[in-house]
C-alpha positions in Angstrom: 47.2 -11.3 -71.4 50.7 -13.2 -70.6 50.6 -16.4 -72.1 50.5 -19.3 -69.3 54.1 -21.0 -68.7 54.3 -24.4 -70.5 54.1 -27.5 -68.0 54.8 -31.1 -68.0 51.2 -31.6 -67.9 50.3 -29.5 -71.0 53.2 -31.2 -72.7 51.6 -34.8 -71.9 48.7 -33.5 -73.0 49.7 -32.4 -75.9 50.7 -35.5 -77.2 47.6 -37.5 -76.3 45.8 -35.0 -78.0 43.4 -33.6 -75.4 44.1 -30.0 -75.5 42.0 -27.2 -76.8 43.1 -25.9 -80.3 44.3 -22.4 -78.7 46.5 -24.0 -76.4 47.6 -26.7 -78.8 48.8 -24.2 -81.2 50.7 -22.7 -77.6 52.6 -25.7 -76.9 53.6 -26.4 -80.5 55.1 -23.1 -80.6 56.9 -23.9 -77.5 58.6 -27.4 -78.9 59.2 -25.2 -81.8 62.0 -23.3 -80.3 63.2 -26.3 -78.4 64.1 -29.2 -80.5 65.2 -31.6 -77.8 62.0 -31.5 -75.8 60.2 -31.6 -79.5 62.3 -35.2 -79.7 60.8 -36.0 -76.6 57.5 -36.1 -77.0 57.6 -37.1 -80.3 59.5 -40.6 -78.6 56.4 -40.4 -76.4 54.1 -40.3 -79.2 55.8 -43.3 -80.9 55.9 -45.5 -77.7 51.9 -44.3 -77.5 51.5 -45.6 -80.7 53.7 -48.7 -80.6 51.6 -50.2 -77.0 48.3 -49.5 -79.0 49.6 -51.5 -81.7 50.4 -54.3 -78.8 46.9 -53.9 -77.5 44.1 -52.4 -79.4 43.5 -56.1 -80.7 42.8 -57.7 -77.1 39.7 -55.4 -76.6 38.3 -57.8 -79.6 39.3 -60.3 -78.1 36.5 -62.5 -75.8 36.2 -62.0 -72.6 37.0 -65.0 -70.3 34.4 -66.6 -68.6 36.1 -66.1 -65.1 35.9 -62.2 -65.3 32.6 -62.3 -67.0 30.8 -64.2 -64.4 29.9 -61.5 -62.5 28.5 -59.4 -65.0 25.8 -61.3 -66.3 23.1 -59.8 -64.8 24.4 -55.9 -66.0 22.9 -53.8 -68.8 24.9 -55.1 -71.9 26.2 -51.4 -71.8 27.3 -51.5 -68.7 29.0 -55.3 -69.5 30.8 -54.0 -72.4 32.3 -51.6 -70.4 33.4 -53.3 -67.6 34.9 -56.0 -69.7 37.3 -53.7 -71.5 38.2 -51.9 -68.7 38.9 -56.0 -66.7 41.1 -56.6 -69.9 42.8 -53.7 -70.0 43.8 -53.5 -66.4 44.8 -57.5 -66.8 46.8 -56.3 -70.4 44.7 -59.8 -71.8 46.3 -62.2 -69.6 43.7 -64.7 -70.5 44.1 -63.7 -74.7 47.9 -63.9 -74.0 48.2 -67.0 -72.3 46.2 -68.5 -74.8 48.6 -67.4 -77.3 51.3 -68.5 -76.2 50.0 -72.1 -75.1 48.6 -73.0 -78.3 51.1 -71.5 -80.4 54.4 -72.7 -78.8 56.6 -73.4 -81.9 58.3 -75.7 -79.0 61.9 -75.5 -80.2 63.3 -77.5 -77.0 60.9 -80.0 -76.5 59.1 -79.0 -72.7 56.2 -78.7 -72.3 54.4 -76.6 -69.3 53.5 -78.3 -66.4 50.1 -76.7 -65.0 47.5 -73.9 -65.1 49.9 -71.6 -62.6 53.2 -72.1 -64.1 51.3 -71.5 -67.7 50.1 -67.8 -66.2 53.5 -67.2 -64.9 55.3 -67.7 -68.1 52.5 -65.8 -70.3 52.9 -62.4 -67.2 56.7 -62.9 -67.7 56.6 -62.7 -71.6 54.0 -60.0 -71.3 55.9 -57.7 -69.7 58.8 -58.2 -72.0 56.9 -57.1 -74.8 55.2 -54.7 -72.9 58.9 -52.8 -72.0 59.9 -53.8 -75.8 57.4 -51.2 -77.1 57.9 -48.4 -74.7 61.6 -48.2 -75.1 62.7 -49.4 -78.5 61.1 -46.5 -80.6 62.7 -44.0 -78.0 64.9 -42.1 -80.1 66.6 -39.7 -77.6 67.3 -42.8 -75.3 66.0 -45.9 -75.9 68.9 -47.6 -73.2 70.6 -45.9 -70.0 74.1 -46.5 -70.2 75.2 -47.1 -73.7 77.3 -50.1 -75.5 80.2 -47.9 -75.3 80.3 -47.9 -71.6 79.8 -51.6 -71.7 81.9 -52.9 -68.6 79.9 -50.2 -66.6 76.9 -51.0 -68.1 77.7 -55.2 -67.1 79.0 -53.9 -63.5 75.2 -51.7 -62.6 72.6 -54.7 -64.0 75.1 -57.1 -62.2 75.3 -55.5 -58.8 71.4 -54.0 -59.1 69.7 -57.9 -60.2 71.9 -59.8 -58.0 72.8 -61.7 -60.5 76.3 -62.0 -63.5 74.6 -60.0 -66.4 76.3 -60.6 -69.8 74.7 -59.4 -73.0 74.9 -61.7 -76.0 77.1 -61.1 -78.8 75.1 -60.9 -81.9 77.6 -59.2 -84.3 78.0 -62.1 -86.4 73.7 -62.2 -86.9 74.2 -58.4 -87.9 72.9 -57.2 -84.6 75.3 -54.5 -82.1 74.7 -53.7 -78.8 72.7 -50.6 -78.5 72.9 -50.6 -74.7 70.4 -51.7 -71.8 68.7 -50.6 -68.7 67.0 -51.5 -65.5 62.8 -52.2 -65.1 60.7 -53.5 -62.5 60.5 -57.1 -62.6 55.9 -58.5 -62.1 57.3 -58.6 -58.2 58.6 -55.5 -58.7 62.6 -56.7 -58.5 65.2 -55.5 -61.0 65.2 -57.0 -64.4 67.6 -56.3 -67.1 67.1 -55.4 -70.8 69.6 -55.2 -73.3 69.0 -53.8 -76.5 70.3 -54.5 -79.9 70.1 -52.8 -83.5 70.9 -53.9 -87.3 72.2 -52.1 -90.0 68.4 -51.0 -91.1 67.4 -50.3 -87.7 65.7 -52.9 -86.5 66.2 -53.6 -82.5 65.3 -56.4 -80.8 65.5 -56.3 -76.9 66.4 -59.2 -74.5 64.7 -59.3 -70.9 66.5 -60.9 -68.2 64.3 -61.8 -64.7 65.7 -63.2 -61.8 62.7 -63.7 -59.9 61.2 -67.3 -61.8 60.6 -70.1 -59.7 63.2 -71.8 -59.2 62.7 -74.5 -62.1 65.2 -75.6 -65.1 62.2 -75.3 -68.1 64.9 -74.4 -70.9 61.6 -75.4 -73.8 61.3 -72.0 -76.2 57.8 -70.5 -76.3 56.6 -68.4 -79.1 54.0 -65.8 -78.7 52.9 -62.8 -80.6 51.3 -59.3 -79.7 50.3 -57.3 -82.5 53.8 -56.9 -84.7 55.9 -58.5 -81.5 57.0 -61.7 -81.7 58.7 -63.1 -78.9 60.6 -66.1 -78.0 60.6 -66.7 -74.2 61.8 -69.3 -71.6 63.1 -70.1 -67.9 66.7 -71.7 -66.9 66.6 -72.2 -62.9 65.9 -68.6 -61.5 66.3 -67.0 -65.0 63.8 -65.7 -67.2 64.6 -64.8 -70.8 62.4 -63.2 -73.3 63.9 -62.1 -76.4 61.3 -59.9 -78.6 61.2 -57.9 -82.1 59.6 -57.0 -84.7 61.2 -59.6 -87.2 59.9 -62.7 -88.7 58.9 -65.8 -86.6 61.8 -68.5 -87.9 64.7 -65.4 -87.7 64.0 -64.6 -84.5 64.2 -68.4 -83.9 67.6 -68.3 -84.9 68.8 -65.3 -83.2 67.3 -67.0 -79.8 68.7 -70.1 -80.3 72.3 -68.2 -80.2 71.1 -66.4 -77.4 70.6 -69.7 -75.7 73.6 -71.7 -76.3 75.7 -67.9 -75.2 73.5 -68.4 -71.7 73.1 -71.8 -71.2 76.0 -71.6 -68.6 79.0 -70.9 -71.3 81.3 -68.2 -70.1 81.1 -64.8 -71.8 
């Protein structure tokens, strides 16, 4: 019997683990003889790994009350369930913004001004860290257009977001420009990420929105997902969130250049 052609869908498959043994033992024959899709799905197993690392710890965390509520009269089975699958589908807004209310590390002094604006900021950082994970342990291309195609690179975020896109320059902290690419923004506008890389390999990514009330909030908030830490704030229509994998106080320090090249300095 011919051997069935190797899809997209038995590749996916393969690295979530969910394929018989027989056909397993197919597909790894297949990466076998072709190295560069073998580098692809092993990026896709390490961005797999990296957002359960973000988020395996929120299914421990409580849920809140306001999603609960309906659930009280369920089989505790049933409850469970649901729960997990509300906080999953929510990526633990309510565990998040918790985090990164109470544990602000405020390094400019503002504080936030209500229940909304306190959500907003938490979905913002959220997705930053959430796009941190996926892309920086891509090792076949972790940006679209590289830092050696920087003026291009400056020109597409520019012209896509609407708005002058600069990256940082972080040479003197040890970090280069790796490169950056384009996401969907919560509303689903462009946003910008640019990422960066030491000598050991470290990378730490910068997300730039431009779709943040318009509000000058230039206070730093701190929060932390799994081994993400992120420093994150809003300048007018600007949202920055700058995340790695590094120590709370040096990320402090790499943010606060970050700030003073943004805070309306030419680049």
């Amino acid at each position: 019997m011919n051997q069935l052609a190797v899809t997209e869908a038995d590749l996916h498959a393969y690295v979530d683990g969910v394929l018989s043994a027989a056909r397993s033992a197919e597909v790894a024959a297949y990466l076998a003889a072709r190295p560069e899709e073998l580098a692809r799905m092993q990026a896709y197993r390490a961005q797999n790994a990296a957002l359960r690392e973000l988020f395996n710890p929120v299914l421990d965390e409580p849920v809140p009350s306001r999603l609960s509520a309906g659930l009280v009269n369920r089989s505790a089975q049933f409850a469970r369930y649901a729960a997990g699958l509300l906080i999953a589908i929510v990526s633990g807004a309510g565990g998040w913004m918790l985090h990164g209310a109470t544990q602000t590390g405020m390094l400019a002094g503002s504080s936030v001004k209500n229940a909304h604006e306190q959500l907003m900021l938490a979905g913002f950082a959220r997705q930053a860290v959430i796009a941190h994970g996926v892309y920086t342990p891509d090792v076949r291309r972790p940006v679209e257009i590289g830092a050696d195609q920087e003026d291009q690179l400056v020109a597409w975020l520019s012209k896509r977001t609407g708005a002058d896109m600069h990256p940082p320059k972080l040479g003197q902290l040890g970090y280069e420009l790796v490169g950056g690419r384009l996401l969907p923004g919560e509303s689903g506008s462009p946003v910008a990420q640019f990422m960066y890389q030491e000598a050991g390999g470290q990378r730490l990514t910068l997300y730039v929105s431009t779709d943040q009330a318009q509000s000058r909030d230039t206070g730093f908030r701190f929060a932390q997902q799994g081994a993400v830490n992120v420093f994150y704030w809003i300048d007018g229509k600007f949202g920055y969130a700058l995340s790695g994998g590094i120590n709370k106080g040096e990320l402090a320090r790499i943010a606060h250049v970050v700030y003073e090249q943004l805070d309306g300095k030419p680049q």
